[in-house]
C-alpha positions, -999 to +999 in steps of 0.1 A: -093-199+215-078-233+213-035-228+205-018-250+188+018-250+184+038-268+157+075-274+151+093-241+154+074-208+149+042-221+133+012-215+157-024-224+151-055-204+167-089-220+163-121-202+172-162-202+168-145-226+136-129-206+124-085-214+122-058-186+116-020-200+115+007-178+121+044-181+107+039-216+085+078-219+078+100-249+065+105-264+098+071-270+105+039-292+094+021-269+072-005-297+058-019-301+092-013-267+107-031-250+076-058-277+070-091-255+066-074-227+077-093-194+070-062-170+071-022-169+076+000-145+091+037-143+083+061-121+105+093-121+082+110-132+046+132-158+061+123-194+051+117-211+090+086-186+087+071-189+053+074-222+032+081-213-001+080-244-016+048-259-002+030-227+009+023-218-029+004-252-036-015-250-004-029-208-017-030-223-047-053-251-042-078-227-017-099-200-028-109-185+003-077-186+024-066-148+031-029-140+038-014-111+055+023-103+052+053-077+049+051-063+016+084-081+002+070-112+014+031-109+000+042-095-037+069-129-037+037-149-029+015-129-052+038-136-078+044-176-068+005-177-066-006-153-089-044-168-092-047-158-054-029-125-054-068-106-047-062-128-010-023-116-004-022-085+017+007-066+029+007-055+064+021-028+078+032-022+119+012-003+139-021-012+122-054-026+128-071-052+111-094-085+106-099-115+089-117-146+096-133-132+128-103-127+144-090-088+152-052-080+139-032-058+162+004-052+145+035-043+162+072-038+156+090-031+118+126-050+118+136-081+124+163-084+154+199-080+144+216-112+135+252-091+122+259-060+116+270-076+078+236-088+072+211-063+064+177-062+084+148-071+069+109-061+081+090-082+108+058-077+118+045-087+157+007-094+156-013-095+186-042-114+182-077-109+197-058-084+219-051-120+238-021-138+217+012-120+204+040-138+183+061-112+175+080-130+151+120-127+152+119-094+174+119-089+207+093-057+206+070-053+238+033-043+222+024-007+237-011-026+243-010-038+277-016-063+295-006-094+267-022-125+283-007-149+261+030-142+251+045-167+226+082-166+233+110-172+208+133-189+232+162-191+211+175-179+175+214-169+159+201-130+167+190-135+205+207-148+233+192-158+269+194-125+288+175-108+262+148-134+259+142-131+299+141-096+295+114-097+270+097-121+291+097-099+324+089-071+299+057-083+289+046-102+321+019-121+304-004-142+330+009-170+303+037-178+281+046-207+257+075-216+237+082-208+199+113-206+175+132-235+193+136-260+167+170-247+164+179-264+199+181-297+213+161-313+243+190-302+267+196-267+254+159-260+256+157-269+289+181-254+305+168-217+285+132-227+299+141-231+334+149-198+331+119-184+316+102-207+350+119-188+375+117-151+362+086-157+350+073-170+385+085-135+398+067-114+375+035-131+376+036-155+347+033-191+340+056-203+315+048-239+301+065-258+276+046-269+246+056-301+223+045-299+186+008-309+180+002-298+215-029-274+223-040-252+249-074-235+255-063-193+261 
């Protein structure tokens, strides 16, 4: 598969030509992430993870594009886009599934804590292909092991460093790339990534910083 990352969460995978874009949120450059796109994954409600103001037009414009979500989050988009709510899913953890050639593997439930005063919502972890996982805005290891490719969220108001390096050793992918960082500036992200360098180096994986609009082959 050929990875793409975008600003912030939003990931592209791209196989046999076929694309699947995970968590196409505000922050990020959903015309070119979900140009052609056959499906769309969304981890969680919160708007860095699904566009509500573009996203709709984009559905609404496609008639083939399938989307998989919590169920809050698909029966808001069904209603938003209500001439593709046959293509809006709900998807629940610990489930199987597939669309556009690609095989669904979902993990996890809640999204991390941010406050004990804001409630938690649902967030799903998928694991594509049994090769990729973004698990969203949760640190949740996938019982499925071994993860090749681990996206990391390297930074959010609900994590702090420890934890992410944690999750990282966790895991132990063979490789590891950056998401949810467009919250941080070029100096706080590097100093969270040399981290995820060195501990990664002792548990076997390679951790890489990606820019946005930068692919890799996995």
């Amino acid at each position: 598969m050929l990875l793409t990352k975008y600003t912030h969460a939003c990931v592209r995978l791209e196989k046999d030509g076929r694309a699947l874009v995970i968590d196409p949120g505000g922050f990020s450059e959903l015309e070119v992430a979900l140009r052609d796109a056959a499906a769309v994954l969304i981890t969680h409600e919160h708007d860095d993870h699904v566009d509500r103001e573009r996203l709709p037009g984009i559905l609404s414009a496609s008639d083939t594009i399938q989307v998989y979500a919590p169920e809050g989050v698909a029966e808001e988009l069904r209603e938003l886009v209500p001439e593709a709510a046959g293509r809006i899913h709900a998807a629940a953890p610990q489930t199987r599934f597939s669309v556009a050639g690609f095989d669904i593997r979902t993990y996890g439930g809640q999204h991390a804590l941010i406050h004990a005063h804001i409630p938690v919502v649902d967030n799903i972890g998928y694991l594509i292909d049994d090769e990729v996982y973004h698990p969203g805005d949760a640190l949740i290891v996938p019982h499925r092991q071994p993860v090749p490719v681990l996206l990391v969220p390297v930074h959010g108001p609900w994590s702090k460093t420890a934890e992410v390096i944690d999750f990282l050793t966790s895991v132990r992918p063979a490789r590891a790339y950056p998401i949810h960082d467009g919250l941080l500036n070029s100096n706080g992200q590097g100093i969270v990534e040399k981290h995820l360098v060195r501990f990664g180096e002792q548990y076997g994986t390679r951790y890489e910083h990606l820019e946005p609009g930068q692919s890799v082959t996995v």
